[in-house]
C-alpha positions as CSV (number, residue, x, y, z in Angstrom):
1,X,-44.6,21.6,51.4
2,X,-45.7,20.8,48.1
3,X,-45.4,22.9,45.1
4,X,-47.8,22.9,41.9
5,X,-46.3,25.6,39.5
6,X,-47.5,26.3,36.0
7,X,-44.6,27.8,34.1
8,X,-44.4,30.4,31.8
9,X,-42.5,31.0,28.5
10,X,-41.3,27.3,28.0
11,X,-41.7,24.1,26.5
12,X,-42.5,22.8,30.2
13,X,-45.9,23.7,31.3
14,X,-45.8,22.7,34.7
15,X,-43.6,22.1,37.7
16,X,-44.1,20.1,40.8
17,X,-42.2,20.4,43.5
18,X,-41.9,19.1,47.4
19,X,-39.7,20.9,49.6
20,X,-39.2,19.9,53.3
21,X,-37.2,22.4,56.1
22,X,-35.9,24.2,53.1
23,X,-34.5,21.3,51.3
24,X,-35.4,20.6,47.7
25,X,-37.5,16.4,48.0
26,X,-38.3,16.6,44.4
27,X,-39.2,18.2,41.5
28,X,-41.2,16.6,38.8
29,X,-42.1,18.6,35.0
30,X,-44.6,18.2,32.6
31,X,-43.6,18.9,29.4
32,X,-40.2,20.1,28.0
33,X,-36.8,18.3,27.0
34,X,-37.4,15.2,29.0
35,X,-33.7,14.0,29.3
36,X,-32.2,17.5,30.5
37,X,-35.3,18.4,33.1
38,X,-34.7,14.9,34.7
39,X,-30.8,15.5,35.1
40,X,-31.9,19.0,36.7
41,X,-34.5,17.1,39.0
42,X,-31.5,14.7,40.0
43,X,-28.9,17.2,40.9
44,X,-31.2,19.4,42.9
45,X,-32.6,16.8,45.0
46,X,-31.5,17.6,48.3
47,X,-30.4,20.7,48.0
48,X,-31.1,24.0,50.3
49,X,-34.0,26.3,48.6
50,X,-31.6,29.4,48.5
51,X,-28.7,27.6,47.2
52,X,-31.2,26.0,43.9
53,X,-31.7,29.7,43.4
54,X,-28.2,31.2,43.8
55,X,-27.0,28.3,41.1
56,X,-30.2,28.5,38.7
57,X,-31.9,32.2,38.6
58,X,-32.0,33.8,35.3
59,X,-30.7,31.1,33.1
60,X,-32.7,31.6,30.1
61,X,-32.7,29.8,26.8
62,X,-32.3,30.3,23.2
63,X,-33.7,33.9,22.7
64,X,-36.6,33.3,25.3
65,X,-36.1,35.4,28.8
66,X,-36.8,32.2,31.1
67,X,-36.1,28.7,31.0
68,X,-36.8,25.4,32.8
69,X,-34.2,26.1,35.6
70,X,-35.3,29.9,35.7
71,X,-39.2,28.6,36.1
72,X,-38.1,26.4,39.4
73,X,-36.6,29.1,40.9
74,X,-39.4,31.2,40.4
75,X,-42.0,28.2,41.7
76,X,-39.3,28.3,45.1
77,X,-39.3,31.8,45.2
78,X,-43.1,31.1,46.5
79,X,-41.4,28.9,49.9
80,X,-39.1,31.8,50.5
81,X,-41.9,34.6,50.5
């Protein structure tokens, strides 16, 4: 299943992911601190949906109530519904 996700409240403005049997394929941004959202796309890759979640949810950053790792979980949230 593939994942197109248009974040909210950060520098990214979009996320892509693919996820197959509940494993995270790949995740792809637009946008956003280039060097950190690649290092998060790296060390997610083929991990379970639920565990991407458990690790990431409700990180946020600076002062803002999201962030980059907040806004994939959210975009997953939308395989787990």
């Amino acid at each position: 299943m593939r994942i197109d996700y248009q974040t909210e409240g950060t520098c990214s403005t979009r996320i892509e992911v693919e996820v197959e049997d509940g494993i995270v394929k790949d995740v792809r941004y637009t946008g956003g601190c280039n060097g950190n959202l690649q290092g998060i796309s790296a060390l997610v890759k083929g991990m379970p949906v639920s565990e991407v979640i458990a690790r990431l949810e409700g990180i946020r950053c600076g002062s803002k109530p999201t962030s980059c790792p907040d806004q994939l979980c959210k975009a997953l949230r939308t395989v787990k519904a």
